[in-house]
C-alpha positions, -999 to +999 in steps of 0.1 A: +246-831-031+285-827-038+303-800-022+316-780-051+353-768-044+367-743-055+405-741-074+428-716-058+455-701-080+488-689-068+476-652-072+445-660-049+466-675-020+494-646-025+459-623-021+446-646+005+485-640+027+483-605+017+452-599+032+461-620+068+496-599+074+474-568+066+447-575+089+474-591+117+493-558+116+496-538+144+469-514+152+494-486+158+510-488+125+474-492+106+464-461+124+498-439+115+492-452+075+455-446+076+459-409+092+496-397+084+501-387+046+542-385+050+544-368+013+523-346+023+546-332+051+576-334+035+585-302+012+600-308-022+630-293-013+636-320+012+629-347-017+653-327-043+685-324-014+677-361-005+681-379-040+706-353-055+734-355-032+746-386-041+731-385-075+725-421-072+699-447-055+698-447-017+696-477+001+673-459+021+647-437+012+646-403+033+601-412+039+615-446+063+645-426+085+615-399+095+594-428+102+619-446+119+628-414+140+593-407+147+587-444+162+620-435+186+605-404+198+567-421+204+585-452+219+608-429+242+639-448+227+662-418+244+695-443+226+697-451+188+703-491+198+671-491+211+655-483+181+681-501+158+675-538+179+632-536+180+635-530+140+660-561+142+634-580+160+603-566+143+590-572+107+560-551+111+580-521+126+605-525+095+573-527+070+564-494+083+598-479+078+605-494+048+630-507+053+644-536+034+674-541+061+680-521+092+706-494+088+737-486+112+734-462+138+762-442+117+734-436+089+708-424+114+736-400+130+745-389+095+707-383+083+704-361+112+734-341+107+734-339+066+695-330+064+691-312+096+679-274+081+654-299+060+639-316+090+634-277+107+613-278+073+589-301+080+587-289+115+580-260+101+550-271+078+536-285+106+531-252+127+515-239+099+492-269+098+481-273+131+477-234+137+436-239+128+436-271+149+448-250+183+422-229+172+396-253+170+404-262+203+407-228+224+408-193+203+414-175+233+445-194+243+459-198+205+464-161+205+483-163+228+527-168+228+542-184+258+579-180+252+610-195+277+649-210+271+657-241+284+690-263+283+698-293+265+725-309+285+750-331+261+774-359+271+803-345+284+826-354+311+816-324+332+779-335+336+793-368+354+786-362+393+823-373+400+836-338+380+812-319+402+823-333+433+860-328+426+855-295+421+834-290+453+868-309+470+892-290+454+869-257+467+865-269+502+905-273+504+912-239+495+889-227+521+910-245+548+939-219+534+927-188+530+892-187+557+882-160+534+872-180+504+840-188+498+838-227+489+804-221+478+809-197+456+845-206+446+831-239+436+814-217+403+843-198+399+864-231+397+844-249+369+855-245+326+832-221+313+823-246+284+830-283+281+867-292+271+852-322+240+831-291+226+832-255+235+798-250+220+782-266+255+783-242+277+780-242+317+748-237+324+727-229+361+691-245+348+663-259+375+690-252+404+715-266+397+748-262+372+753-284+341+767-281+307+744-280+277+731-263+249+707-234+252+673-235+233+646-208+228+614-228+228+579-210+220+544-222+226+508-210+228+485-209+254+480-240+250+516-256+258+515-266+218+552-254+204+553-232+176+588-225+171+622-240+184+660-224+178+693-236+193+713-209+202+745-227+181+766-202+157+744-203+128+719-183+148+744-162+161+754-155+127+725-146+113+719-123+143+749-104+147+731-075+167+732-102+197+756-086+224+772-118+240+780-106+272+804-109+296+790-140+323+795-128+360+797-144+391+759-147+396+746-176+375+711-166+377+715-133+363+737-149+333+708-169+328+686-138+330+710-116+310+706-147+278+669-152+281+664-109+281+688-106+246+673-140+229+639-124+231+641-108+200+658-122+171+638-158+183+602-140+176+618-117+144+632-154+131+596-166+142+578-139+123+595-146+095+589-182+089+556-181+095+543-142+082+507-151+080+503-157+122+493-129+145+492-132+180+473-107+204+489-116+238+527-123+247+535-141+281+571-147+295+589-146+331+604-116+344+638-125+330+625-105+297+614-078+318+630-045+301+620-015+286+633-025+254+617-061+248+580-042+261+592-016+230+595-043+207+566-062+219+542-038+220+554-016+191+571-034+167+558-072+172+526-057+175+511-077+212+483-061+223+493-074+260+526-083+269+523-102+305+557-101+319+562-095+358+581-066+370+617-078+379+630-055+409+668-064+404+658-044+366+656-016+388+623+009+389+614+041+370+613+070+391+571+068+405+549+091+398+535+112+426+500+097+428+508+062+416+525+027+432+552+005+422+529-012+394+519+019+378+485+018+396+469+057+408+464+061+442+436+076+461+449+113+472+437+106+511+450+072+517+469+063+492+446+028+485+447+017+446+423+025+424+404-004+406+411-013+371+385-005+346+393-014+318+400+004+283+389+034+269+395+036+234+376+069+226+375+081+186+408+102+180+424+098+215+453+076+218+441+041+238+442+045+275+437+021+307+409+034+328+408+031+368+378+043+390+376+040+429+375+007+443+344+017+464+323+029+430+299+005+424+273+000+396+238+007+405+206+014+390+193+051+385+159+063+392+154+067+351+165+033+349+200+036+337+231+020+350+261+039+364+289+040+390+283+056+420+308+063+446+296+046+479+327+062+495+328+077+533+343+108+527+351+110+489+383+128+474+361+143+453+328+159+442+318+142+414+294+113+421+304+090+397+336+091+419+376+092+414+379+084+379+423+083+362+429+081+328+464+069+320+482+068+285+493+032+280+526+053+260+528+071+293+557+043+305+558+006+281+570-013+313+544-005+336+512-003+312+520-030+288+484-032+276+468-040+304+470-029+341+492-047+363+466-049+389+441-060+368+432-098+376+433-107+340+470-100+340+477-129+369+450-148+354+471-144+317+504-150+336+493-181+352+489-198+314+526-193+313+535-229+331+524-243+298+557-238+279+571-256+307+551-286+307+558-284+267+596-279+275+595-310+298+575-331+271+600-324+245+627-331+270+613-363+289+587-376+271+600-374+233+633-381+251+658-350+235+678-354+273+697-378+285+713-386+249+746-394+246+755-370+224+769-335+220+771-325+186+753-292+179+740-303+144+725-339+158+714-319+190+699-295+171+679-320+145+664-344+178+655-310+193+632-303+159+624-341+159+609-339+194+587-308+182+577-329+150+568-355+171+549-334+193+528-317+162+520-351+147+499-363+174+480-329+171+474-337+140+467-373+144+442-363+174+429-342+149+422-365+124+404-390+150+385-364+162+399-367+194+413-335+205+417-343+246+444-365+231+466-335+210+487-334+242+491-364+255+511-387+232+518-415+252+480-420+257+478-411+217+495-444+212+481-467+237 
């Protein structure tokens, strides 16, 4: 019996090619179009600025620069060449784009810069998406706020190793005059308070060590997933003219205290007010935001029911209480030995109050079969058998009861979560590559910094969406 063959038409082998350059494209980029909906992360306001500034075709459509920026952030291409040369070299990367022909690095530098406040958008969108995702994967630790500053060092002469070392040499000679020069200290006093190409980067002491760069306020949850970003450029300072810049001394790390301490607040009122729907019960920070009036506005006005910030003695103490420690903890009245932490006790129409009872009280079992504390002391300080028992207001003093003792192990168990914002700092920095750019604009520094966190919120959601979660932090491993 004849084989009976069949005619193809020209439509049937376009279908035919179609369907091979489908199926031969990379699994990466069949994963991003299956999962990533790019109109739905993109506001209409974005869409409207995009089209209606020229008020004629673009070349290229604002949907294939995110892409494209998106790849160099998951690729780690920390230089815009690198990106510009693989979508030379690669059809399927330019597919994805969409683009028809590669732009010039000046169009991705001008994107950035033009539509910057539009890209903080769809970061923006994308806090509020993943917000029940981080609580799908811990409640406890999405209602919680890590918060820290970190600096974006730019390109500047400055930062090259050669301008530090001739002002250590020019420091060490002045020391040979006058023996009572300090050359390590006169080396600070010696170096431009900002850079001389652009005053807005500032000398900085981060990690140990001094650089020029750009401060950042960067917020996270407890679970090291950033919710909000600001770069402390003058439209922020604008819009907060209640900031206090104050005058830098001759101590870098208290300049760097001094910033973090005044930043606190307008970052979480601009927080609060992008995103009014989120509450948070639990506030973490170092004890650079230790004062009285950040635990006021925490507790009071932000509404924390904990705010986990350490004690910072160069703050200075209040004036102790006679029966209590450094930490706001009572004292036994015979040997002065803390009391225990006991929690709350939120009694009907009495202001809320942190409870301590003896540390040797302990819970037993009563002969009607109840259970209650029992002091087990020695010689107790008192007659009552239930044992030393201290009430104390948590209004009595903001600092040192800021909702929870500061002996209590939950606070150093709270305080411990804090290392997440900088294992999120160091992924937006290293990882999604916003250092080591040669750049310092503030407006393109600024838009990579809201990239990075875009970037960083997509392969939440993309873990997400493959059901996947382990993988909401790890992008690199996202990708693989």
């Amino acid at each position: 019996m004849r084989k009976k063959y069949k005619q193809m038409s020209l439509l049937d082998t376009y279908k035919s090619v179609e369907e091979d350059l489908e199926k031969n494209k990379p699994e990466l980029f069949l994963l991003l179009d299956e999962h990533l909906d790019w109109e739905e992360l993109i506001p209409a306001r974005f869409y409207s600025a995009f089209y209606q500034r020229l008020g004629r075709k673009r070349g290229y459509g604002r949907e294939s620069f995110l892409r494209a920026l998106f790849l160099q952030r998951i690729f780690h291409y920390v230089e815009d060449s690198q990106l510009l040369n693989t979508l030379r070299f690669s059809q399927e990367m330019r597919d994805y784009c969409g683009f028809e022909k590669v732009p010039d690095a000046a169009k991705l530098t001008r994107f950035k810069q033009d539509f910057c406040e539009y890209i903080r958008d769809v970061f923006e969108r994308l806090v509020d998406m993943t917000e029940p995702i981080c609580a799908e994967m811990d409640k406890v630790l999405a209602d919680m706020l890590v918060y820290d500053t970190t600096g974006i060092e730019s390109y500047v002469a400055e930062n090259n190793p050669k301008f530090m070392g001739k002002m250590a040499a020019q420091s060490r000679s002045i020391a040979k005059l006058d023996p009572s020069f300090d050359p390590s200290g006169g080396a600070a006093a010696l170096l431009p308070k900002a850079a001389a190409s652009n005053p807005a980067v500032k000398q900085q002491y981060i990690n140990g060590h001094f650089c020029y760069a750009q401060k950042a306020a960067v917020v996270a949850n407890g679970l090291g997933i950033v919710r909000h970003l600001e770069l402390f450029d003058d439209d922020f300072k604008s819009a907060h003219p209640e900031i206090q810049i104050e005058k830098r001394t001759n101590h870098p790390e208290i300049d760097k205290e001094i910033g973090d301490s005044t930043s606190l607040k307008p970052v979480l009122i601009d927080f609060k007010a992008a995103h009014p729907n989120a509450h948070y019960s639990v506030f973490s920070a170092d004890a650079a935001f230790d004062s009285y009036e950040n635990f006021s506005f925490l507790l009071n006005d932000y509404e924390f029911q904990k705010a986990v910030v350490p004690l910072n003695p160069r703050r200075g103490m209040p004036a102790a209480d006679v029966g209590f420690n450094e930490n706001g903890t009572p004292l036994c009245p015979l040997d002065a030995t803390p009391l225990k932490p006991h929690g709350h006790a939120n009694e009907k129409h009495r202001s809320p109050r942190l409870k301590f009872i003896c540390p040797k009280s302990k819970l037993v079992k009563l002969p009607d079969g109840r259970l209650s504390y029992r002091c087990l002391c020695e010689s107790p300080c008192t007659s009552s058998k239930y044992g030393r028992c201290v009430y104390v207001p948590l209004n009595k003093n903001l600092r040192l009861y800021p909702g929870i003792s500061r002996d209590d192990p939950a606070f150093a168990q709270i305080y411990s979560r804090r290392t997440c914002v900088e294992r999120s700092i160091n992924s937006l920095k290293d990882t999604l590559g916003i250092s080591n750019r040669k750049t310092s604009n503030v407006l393109t520094t600024k838009a990579d910094l809201f990239l990075a966190g875009i970037v960083q919120l997509l392969c939440v959601l993309l873990a997400y969406r493959l059901h996947d979660l382990k993988l909401a932090r790890r992008p690199r491993k996202l990708i693989a």
